[in-house]
N, C-alpha and C positions, 0 to 999 in steps of 0.2 A: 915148725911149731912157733916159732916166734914171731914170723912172719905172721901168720893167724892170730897170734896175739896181740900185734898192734893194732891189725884192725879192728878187732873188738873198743879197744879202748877206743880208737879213737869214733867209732859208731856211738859211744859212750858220752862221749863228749860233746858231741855234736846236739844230742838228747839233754844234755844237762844244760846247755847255754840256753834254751827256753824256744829255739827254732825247730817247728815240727813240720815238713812235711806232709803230714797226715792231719793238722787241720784244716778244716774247712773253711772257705772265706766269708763273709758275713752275705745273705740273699737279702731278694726283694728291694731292690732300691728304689725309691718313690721321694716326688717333688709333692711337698703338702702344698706350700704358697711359695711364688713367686712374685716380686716386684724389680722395680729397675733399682734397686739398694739392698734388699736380703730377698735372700733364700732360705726356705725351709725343707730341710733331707728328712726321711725315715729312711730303715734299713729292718732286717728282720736275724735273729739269731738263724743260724742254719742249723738243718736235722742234725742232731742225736750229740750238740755240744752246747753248753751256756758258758758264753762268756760273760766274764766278770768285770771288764770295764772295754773300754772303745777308745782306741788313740784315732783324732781325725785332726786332718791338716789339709789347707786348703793353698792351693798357688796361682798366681800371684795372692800374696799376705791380704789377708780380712780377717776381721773380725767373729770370729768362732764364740756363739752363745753359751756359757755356762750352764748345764743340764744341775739338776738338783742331783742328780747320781751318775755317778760316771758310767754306768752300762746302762742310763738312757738309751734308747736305741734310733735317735730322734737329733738333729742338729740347726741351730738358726746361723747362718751367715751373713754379716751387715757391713756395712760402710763397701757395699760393691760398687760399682760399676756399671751406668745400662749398657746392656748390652755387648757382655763382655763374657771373654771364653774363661772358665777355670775350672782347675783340676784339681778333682779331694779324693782323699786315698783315706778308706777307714781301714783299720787293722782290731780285730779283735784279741784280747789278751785273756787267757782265765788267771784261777786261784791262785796257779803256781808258775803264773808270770810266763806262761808258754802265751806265743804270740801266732795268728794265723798269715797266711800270707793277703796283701794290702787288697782290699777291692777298689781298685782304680778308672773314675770315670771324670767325664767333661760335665763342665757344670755352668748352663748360659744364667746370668741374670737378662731381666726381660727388659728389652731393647724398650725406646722411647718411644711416644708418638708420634707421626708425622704432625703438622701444623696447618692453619692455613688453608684446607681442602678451597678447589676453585674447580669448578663447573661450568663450560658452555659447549652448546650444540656447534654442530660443522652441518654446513648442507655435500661439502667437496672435498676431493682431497684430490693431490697430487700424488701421481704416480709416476716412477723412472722405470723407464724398458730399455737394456742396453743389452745390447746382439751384433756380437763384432765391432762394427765401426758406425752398427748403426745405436744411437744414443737421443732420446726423446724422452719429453715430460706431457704427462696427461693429464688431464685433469678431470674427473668422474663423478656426477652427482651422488649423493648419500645421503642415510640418515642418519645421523653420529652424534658420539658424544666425546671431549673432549673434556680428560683429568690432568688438573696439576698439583702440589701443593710442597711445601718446603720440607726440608727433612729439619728431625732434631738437631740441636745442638746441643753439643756435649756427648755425641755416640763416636767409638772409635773399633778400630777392626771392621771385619767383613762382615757389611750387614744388604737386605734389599726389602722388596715392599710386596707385600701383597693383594693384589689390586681385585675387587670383585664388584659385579653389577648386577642387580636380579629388578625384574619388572614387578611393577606395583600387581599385577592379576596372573602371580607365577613364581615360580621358585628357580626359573634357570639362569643360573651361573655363566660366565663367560669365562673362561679358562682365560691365561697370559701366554703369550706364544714371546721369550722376548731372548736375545743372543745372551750368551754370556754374558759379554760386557756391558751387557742393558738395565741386570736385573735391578743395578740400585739408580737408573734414572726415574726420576720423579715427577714421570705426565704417561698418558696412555690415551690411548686413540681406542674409541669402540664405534664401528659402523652394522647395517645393517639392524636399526633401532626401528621400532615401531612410533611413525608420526603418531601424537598427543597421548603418549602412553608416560606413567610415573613409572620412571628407577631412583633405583637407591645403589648410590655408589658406597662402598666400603675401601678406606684405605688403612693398612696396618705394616709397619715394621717387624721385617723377619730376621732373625738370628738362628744359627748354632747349624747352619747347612754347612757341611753334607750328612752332618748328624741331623740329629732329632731337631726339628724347629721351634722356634721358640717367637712367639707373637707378641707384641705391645697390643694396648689398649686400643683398637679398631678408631676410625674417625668416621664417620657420618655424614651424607646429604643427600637428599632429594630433588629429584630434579625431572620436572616435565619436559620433553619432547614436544618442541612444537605444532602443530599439527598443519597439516595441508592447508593449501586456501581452498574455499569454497570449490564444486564444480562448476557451477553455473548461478550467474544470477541474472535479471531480466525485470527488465519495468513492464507492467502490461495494463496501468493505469494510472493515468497524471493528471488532476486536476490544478485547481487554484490553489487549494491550502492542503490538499492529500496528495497522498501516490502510493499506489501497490504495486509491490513487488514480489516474486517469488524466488526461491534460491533452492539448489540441490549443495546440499555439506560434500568436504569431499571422499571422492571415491574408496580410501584407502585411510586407514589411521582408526584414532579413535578422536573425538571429541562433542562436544557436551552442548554447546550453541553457539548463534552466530553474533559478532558485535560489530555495530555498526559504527563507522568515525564519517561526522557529512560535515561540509564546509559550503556557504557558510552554515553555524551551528544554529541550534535553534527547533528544529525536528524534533518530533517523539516518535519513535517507533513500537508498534505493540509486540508482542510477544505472536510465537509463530503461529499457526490455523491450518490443517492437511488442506490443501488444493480437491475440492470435491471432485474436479474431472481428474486430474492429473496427481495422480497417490503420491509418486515422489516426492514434488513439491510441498515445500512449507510458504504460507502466504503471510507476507507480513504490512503490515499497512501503517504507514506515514503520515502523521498528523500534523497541525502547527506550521506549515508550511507558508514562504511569504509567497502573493502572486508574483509571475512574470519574471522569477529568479532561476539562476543555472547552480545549478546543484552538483557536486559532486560528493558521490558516496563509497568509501572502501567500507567494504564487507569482510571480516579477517573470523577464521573462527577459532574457538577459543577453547581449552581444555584444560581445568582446574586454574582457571584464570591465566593461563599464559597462550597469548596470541599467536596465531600464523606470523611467519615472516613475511608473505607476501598476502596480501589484498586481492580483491577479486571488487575492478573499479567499475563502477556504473556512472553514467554521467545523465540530467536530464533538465526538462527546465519547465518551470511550471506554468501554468495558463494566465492568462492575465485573470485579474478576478470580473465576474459577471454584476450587468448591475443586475439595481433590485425594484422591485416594487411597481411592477409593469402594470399601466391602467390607460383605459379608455375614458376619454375626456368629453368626448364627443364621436359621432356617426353622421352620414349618413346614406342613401344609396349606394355610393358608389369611393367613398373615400373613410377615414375613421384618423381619429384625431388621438395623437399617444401621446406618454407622460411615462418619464423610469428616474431612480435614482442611479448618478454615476458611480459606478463601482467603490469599493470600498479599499484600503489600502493600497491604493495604487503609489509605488515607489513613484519618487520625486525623480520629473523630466521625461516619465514615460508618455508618450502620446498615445491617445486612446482613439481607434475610430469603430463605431456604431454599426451593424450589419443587422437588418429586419428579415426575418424569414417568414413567408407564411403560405399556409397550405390550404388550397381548396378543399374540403374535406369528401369532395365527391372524387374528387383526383386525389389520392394521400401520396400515391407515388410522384407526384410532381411537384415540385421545391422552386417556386418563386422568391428572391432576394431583392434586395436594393439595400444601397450604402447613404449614411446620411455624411454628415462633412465628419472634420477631425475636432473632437473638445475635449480639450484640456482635463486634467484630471481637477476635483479637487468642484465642479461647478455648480451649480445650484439643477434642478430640474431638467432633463431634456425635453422639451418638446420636436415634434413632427406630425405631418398629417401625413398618410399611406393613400395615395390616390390608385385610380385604376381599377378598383375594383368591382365586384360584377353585384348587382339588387341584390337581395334574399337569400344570399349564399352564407353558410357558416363555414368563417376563416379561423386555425390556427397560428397564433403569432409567436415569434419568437423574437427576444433582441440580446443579441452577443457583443461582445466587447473584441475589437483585435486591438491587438498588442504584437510589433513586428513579426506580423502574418501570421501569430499566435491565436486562434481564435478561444476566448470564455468557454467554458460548461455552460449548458442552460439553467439561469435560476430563473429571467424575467419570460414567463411567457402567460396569456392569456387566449380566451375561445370568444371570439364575435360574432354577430350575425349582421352583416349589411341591412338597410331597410327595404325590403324589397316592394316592386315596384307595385302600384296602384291596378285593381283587379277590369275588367270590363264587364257592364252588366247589362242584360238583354234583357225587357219582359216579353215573353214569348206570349203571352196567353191571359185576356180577362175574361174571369167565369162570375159567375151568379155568387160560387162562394169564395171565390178570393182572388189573387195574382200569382202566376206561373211566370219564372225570374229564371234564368240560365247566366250563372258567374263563371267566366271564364279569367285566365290569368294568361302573361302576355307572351309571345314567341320567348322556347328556351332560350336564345340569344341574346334576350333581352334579362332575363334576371329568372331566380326562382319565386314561382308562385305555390308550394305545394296545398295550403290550405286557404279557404276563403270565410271570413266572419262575415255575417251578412243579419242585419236586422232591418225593421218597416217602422217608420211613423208615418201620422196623419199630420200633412202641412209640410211647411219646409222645416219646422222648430218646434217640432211637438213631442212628446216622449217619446223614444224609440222601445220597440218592443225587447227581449232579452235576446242578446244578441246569438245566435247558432254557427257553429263551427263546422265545414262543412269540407268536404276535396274541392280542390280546382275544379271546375269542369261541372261541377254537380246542378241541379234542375232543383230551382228550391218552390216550396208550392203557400202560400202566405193566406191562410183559412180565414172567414170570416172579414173580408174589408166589402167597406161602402163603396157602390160605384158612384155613389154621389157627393165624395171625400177626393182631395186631392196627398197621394202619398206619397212620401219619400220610400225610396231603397238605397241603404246605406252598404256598402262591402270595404272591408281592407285585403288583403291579401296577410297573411300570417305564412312567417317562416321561421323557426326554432324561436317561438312566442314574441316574436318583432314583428311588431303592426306597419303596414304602408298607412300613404293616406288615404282618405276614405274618397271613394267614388260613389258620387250621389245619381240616382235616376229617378226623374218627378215620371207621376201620372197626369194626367187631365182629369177634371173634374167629369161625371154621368158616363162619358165615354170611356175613359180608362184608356185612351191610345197616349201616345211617346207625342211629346211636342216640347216645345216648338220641331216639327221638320223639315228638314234641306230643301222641299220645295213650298209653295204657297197651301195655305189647305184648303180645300174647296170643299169639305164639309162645313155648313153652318153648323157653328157652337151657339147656341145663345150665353150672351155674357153676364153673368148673374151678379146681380147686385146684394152687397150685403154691408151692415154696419160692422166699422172696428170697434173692437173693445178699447174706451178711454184709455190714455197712459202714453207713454213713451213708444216708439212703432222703430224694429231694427228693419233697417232699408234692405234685408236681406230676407225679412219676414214676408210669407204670401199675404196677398192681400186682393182681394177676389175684385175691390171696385174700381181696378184700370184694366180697360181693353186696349187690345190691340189689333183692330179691325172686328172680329166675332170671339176672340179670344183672350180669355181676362189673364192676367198680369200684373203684376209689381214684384219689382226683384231688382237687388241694385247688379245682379250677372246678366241679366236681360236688355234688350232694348229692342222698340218696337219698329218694322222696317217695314213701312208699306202694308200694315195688317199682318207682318210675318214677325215672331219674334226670334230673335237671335243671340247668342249670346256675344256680352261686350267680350272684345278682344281674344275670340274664340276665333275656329276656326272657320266662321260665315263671318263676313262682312257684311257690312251695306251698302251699297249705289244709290244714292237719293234714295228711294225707296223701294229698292229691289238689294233682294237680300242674294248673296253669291259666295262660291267657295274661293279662299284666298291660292291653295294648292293651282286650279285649274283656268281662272277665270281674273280681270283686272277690269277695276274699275277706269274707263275713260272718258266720264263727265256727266254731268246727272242722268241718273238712270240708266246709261250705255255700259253694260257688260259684254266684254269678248273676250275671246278665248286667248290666253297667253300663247304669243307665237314668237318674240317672246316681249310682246308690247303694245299698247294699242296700234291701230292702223294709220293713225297721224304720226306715227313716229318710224311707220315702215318705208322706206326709199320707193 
């Protein structure tokens, strides 16, 4: 029995000093705010007890906020520490001074923030492979991003960083893969990035691992990924002050357009244009350009304003510049007389040499040239005459500038027509009511004739009728003339509306035959007498009251030979008085014509 009765008592005792066993600890423990200097705790009364005040103590020693009542259930902790471990033990006490057992936890203030964030891409990185004895470094393209930045100052105990990266068009996270003893260095390597793509790096201080973590204030930066160079670029027209190009962006990445760096500067570039044959392509075209310059062009492209690393180089060189102002000065037959201005900004020292191209337009395919000499830049006028060419033909001209083998674009060129050559006229036929005329034009060797203008006066100088346009070759029929009238037949030859000169054919007066002819004529003409009209007399004018044996004349192309008339300096001569052809025949002393053999006979051995 006594034994039993001490235990009572002393179970008695143990109840009366205010330690119970049977209460409950305080629940719900909760972090309201956090900073790197307080904390603020809740706590919650547990089921089916109220306590009546809260003993809290925190260690290492801080500053415990006075609560307006002591079973606040709510605590502020200050003058901590970033980022630092501590332990508060609340104890609930009631009425009667019974106390529960302590709820004891870890308590982080919130670490500082890193500092300083630094950002730059990696294309490479270096890798170690080590296998036995064998031991080697690599080196492997990529597309990376490289973090560094300083830790706080003023953090003590075990803390590290947690590092994160998510794409501007995405939400995916890059986990840290890093040893133990890594987690508090402060850089990180991320590969396998999308060229010209925006990330956002996150860096933040962690605390209270391998318990609950506890985060500082995140740090921030953005940062674009370079993006590829170009796929291709390609010049596929170079003038003097332009050039187009076109480019395909590159194959992989993202980025937004291309920027041009050219040296020397100076260029404008337009903005792109789809390549109508070639979809891929973007065309972009070059303005401002000097002539006769070597250009070099990177092409980099570009996404949210940050460039390729590398370039994608084009190199070219421009034309020299072309003159201007191409004119014909003169014509004629067989040659054309030119005028240009020399080109216009030609760099100082450059020598300039002249190249004429021109085209027979009945041959287009065939491209005759000739070079004139070298002149200087900078000179007044060019002149040249183009010889060699053929009557009545229309020629296209061109004139180019070279520049060390460089030849100009075409700006100088012009359309000619040579004067083409003088037509032949036959009169085939005199009728009762007019003259029957056959205009022919001359072998095609000789030049073109395609059309023939052909008009009639009466006399050498007298009105000519309205002149008709007719084909080569054509049969013209001239209504209404006098057989008792002497008339001219006028023809040119006409080719792309450039006149020859006129070929004249007289009649004879009543008769209407062709005279003077190559031999004597042995028809009597009677030679008609008539007065001039007072005045001034052109020695070119007919003039009916001189004969020439039975055939009247005055004409200063005539001359009378023995009653034949002939023309001066044509192709009948005179011998004393015997008229003969210069082709066939040679005069050897009055009146003795003989045959070219190749000389008179006084001069044969």
């Amino acid at each position: 029995m006594i034994k039993l009765t001490l235990i009572l008592i002393g179970l008695f005792c143990l109840t009366g000093s205010g330690i119970s066993q049977r209460l409950p600890t305080v629940v719900g423990r909760n972090i309201l705010s956090r900073t790197p200097t307080t904390v603020q705790v809740e706590w919650r009364q547990p089921p089916g007890v109220t306590y009546a005040q809260f003993n809290v103590r925190i260690r290492p020693r801080a500053r415990i906020g006075r609560p307006s009542s002591r079973s606040q259930t709510s605590r502020t902790f200050s003058d901590l520490r970033p980022g630092m471990r501590y332990t508060v033990s609340i104890v609930g006490v009631t009425e009667r001074l019974q106390r529960s057992p302590p709820l004891t936890f870890p308590l982080w203030s919130q670490p500082l923030s890193p500092s300083n964030l630094r950002l730059r891409t990696v294309s490479e990185v270096m890798l170690s492979i080590q296998l036995a004895e064998y031991d080697h470094v690599y080196t492997v393209a990529t597309v990376g991003l490289h973090a560094d930045w300083d830790a706080a100052e003023g953090m003590i105990g075990s803390f590290g960083y947690d590092v994160r990266i998510s794409p501007k068009h995405g939400t995916e996270l890059y986990p840290q893969e890093l040893a133990e003893d890594d987690l508090d260095g402060t850089s990180r390597v991320f590969t396998g990035l999308t060229p010209g793509e925006e990330y956002t790096v996150s860096v933040r201080t962690k605390a209270g691992f391998p318990f609950d973590l506890v985060f500082s204030e995140p740090v921030s930066m953005n940062v674009v990924i370079p993006p590829t160079m170009p796929f291709t670029v390609d010049e596929i027209a170079i003038g003097a002050t332009t050039a187009q190009i076109r480019a395909i962006g590159p194959m992989n990445g993202i980025h937004d357009k291309l920027v041009f760096q050219m040296e020397p500067d100076g260029g404008e570039v337009g903005g792109p244009e789809p390549d109508p044959v070639y979809q891929t392509y973007d065309m972009y075209s070059i303005t401002n350009l000097t002539p006769s310059t070597s250009y070099t062009i990177d092409v980099f492209t570009s996404s949210q304003g940050v460039l390729s690393e590398e370039p994608f180089t084009i190199r070219f060189k421009t034309k020299p510049a072309a003159p201007m102002g191409l004119e014909a000065t003169d014509f004629d037959m067989t040659s054309v007389e030119l005028q240009w201005e020399p080109p216009a900004n030609v760099m100082e020292g450059d020598v300039t040499q002249y190249v004429i191209e021109y085209i027979d337009i009945r041959n287009p395919e065939e491209v005759m040239s000739t070079e004139t000499g070298v002149v200087p830049p900078g000179g007044q006028l060019v002149h040249t005459r183009l010889r060699g060419l053929t009557p009545g033909v229309t020629y296209k001209l061109m004139v180019f500038s070279v520049t060390d083998d460089v030849r100009s674009e075409v700006q100088a060129e012009l359309t000619i027509t040579t004067v083409p050559p003088k037509p032949t006229v036959t009169l085939l036929n005199v009728t009762d009511d007019g003259l029957q005329v056959l205009v022919e034009g001359p072998p095609p060797d000789e030049g073109e004739c395609p059309f023939v203008r052909v008009s009639l006066s009466p006399g050498e100088d007298g009105k000519q009728t309205r002149p008709l346009l007719y084909e080569t070759g054509s049969t013209v029929f001239f209504h209404g003339t006098n057989r008792n009238t002497l008339y001219t037949i006028h023809a040119r030859c006409v080719s792309n509306n450039v006149e020859s000169e006129e070929d004249v054919e007289f009649t004879d007066i009543l008769s209407g035959s062709r005279g003077p002819d190559d031999t004597p004529a042995e028809m009597f003409v009677p030679c008609l007498i008539k007065k001039v009209h007072p005045g001034p007399t052109n020695p070119d004018t007919y003039r009916p009251d001189a004969c020439c044996g039975d055939l009247p004349y005055h004409s200063a192309k005539e001359e009378c030979c023995g009653g034949i008339r002939v023309q001066k300096n044509g192709e009948r001569l005179c011998c004393g008085e015997r008229p003969y052809r210069k082709d066939d025949f040679v005069c050897c002393g009055d009146d003795l014509v003989h045959p070219k053999i190749p000389g008179c006979p006084s001069d044969i051995p």
